[in-house]
VOPAPA-626833 format. One record per residue: chain; residue number from 1; x, y, z of N, C-alpha, C in turn; residue in three letters. Coordinates in nm, 3 decimals. Layout:
<pts>
- A|NUM|X|Y|Z|X|Y|Z|X|Y|Z|ALA
...
</pts>
This chain:
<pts>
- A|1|0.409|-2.453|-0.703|0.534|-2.384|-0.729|0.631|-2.416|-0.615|UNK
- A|2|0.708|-2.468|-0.645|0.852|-2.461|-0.540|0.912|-2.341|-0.552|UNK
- A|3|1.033|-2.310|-0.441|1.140|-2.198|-0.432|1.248|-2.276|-0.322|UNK
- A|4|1.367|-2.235|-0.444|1.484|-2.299|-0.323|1.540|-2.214|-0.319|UNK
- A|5|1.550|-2.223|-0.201|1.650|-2.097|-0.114|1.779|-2.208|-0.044|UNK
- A|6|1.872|-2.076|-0.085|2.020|-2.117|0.028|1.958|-2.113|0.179|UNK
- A|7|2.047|-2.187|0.297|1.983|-2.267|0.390|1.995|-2.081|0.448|UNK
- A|8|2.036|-1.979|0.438|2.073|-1.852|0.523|1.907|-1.819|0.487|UNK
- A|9|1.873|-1.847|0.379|1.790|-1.763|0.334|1.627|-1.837|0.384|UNK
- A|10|1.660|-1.955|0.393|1.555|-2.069|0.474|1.547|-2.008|0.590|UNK
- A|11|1.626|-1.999|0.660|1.648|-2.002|0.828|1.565|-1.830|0.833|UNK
- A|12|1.646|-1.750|0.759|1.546|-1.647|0.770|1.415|-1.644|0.744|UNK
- A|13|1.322|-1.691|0.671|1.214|-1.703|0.600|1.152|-1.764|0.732|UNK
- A|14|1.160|-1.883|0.800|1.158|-1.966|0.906|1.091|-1.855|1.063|UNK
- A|15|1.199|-1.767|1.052|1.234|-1.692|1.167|1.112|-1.580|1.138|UNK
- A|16|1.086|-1.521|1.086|0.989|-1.426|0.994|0.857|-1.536|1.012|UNK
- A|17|0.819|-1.650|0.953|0.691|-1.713|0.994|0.657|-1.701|1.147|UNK
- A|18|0.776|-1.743|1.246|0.736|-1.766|1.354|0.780|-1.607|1.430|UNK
- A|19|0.789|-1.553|1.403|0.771|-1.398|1.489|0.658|-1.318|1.481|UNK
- A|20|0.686|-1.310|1.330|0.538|-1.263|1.324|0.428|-1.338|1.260|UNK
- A|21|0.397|-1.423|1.334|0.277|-1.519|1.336|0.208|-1.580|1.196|UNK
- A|22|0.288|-1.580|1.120|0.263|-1.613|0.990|0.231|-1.785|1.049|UNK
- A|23|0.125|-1.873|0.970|0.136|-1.997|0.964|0.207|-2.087|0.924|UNK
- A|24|0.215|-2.034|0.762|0.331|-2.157|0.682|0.436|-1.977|0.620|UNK
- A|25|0.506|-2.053|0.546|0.608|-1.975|0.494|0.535|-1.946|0.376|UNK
- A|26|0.471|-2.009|0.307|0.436|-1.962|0.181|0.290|-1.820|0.223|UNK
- A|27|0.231|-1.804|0.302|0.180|-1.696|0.362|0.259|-1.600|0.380|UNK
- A|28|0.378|-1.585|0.433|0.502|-1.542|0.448|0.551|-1.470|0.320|UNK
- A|29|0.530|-1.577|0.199|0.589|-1.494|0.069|0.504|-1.436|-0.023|UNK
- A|30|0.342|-1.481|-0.025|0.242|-1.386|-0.054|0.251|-1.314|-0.035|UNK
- A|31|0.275|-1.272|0.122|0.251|-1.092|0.158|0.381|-1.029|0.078|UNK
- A|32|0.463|-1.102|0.082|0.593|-1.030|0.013|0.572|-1.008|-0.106|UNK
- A|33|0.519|-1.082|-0.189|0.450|-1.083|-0.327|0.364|-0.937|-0.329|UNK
- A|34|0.209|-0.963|-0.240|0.152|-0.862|-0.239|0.198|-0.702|-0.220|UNK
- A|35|0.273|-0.690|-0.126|0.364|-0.562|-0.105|0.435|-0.517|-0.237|UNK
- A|36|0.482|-0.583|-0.266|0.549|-0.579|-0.437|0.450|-0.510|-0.494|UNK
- A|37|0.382|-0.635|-0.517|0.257|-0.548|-0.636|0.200|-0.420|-0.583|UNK
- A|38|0.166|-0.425|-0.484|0.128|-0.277|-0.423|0.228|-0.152|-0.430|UNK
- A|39|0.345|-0.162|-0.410|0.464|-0.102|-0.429|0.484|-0.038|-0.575|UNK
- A|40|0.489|-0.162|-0.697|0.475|-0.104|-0.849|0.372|-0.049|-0.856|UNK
- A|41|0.238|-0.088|-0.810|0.156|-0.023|-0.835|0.160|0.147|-0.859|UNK
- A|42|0.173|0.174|-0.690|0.204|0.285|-0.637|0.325|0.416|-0.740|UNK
- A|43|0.430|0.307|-0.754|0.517|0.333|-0.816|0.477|0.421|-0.983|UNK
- A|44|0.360|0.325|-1.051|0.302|0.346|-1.130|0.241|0.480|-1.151|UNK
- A|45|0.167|0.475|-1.029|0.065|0.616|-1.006|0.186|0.739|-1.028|UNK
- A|46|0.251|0.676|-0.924|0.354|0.842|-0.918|0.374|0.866|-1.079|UNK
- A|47|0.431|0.782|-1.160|0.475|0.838|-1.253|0.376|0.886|-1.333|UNK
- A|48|0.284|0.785|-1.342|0.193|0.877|-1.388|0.146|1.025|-1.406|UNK
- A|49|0.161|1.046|-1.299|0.107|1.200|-1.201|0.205|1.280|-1.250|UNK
- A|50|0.388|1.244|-1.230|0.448|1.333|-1.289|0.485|1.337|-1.398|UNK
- A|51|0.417|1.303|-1.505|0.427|1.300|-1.632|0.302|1.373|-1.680|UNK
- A|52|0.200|1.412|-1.536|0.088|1.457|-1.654|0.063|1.612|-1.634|UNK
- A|53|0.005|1.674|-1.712|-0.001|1.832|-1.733|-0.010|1.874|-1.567|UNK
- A|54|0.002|2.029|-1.529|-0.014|2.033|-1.438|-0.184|2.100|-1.440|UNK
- A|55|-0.220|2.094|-1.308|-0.339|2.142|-1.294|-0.397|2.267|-1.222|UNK
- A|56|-0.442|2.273|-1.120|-0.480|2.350|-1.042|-0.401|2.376|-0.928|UNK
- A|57|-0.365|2.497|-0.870|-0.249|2.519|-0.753|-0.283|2.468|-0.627|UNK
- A|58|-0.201|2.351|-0.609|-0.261|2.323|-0.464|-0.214|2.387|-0.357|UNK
- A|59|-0.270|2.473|-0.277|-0.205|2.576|-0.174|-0.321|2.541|-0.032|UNK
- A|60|-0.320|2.604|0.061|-0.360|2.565|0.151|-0.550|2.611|0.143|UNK
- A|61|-0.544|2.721|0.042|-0.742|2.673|0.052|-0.785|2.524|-0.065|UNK
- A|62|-0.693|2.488|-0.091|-0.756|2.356|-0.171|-0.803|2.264|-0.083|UNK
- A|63|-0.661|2.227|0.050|-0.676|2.163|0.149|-0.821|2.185|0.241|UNK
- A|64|-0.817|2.307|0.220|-0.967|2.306|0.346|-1.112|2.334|0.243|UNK
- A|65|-1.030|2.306|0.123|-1.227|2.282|0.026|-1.222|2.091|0.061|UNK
- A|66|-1.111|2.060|0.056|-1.153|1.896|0.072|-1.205|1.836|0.200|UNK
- A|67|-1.101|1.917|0.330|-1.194|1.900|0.436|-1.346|1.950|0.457|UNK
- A|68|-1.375|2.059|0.362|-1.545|2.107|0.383|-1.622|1.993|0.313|UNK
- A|69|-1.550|1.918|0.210|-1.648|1.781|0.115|-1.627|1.672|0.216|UNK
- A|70|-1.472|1.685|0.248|-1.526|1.536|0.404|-1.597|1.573|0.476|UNK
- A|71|-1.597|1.676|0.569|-1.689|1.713|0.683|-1.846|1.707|0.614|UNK
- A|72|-1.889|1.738|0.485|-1.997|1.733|0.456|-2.085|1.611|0.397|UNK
- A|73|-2.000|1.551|0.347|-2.011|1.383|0.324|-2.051|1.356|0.461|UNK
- A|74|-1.921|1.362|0.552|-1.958|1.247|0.665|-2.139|1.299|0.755|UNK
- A|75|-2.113|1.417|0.727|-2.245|1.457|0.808|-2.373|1.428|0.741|UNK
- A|76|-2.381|1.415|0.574|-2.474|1.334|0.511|-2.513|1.211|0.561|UNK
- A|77|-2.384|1.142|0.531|-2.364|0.987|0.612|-2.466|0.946|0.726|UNK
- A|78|-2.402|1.050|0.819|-2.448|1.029|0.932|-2.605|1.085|0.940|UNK
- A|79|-2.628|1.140|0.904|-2.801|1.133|0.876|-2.899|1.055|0.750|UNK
- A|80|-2.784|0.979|0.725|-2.861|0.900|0.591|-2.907|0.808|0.678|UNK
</pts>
């Protein structure tokens, strides 16, 4: 696949490989690619979520039933 860019848009692309240590430019536009897709993704979920029924009230003992399943996981873990 080629991509032509105006020379503003080269020189930037250029400047972006060599700062942050990218090798070639096309590494450079993967991640930009990837971020994208990760981004709709994301994007996806949300709507999802607010489109779907509501559920259970999340208030502050929901928060500390999930920290009692992490804290209890990890301490499984750690004796598995």
């Amino acid at each position: 696949m080629n991509i032509s860019l105006p020379d503003t848009l080269k020189s930037f692309v250029d400047e972006q490989v060599n700062q942050r240590g990218y090798g070639t430019s096309s590494e450079y536009v993967r991640e930009l690619i990837r971020k994208d897709q990760n981004r709709m993704h994301l994007r996806g979920l949300l709507l999802a979520g607010a489109a779907s029924s509501p559920t259970t009230l999340v208030d502050a003992s929901y928060f500390e039933g999930l920290r009692d399943r992490v804290r209890r996981s990890a301490k499984a873990g750690a004796q598995g």
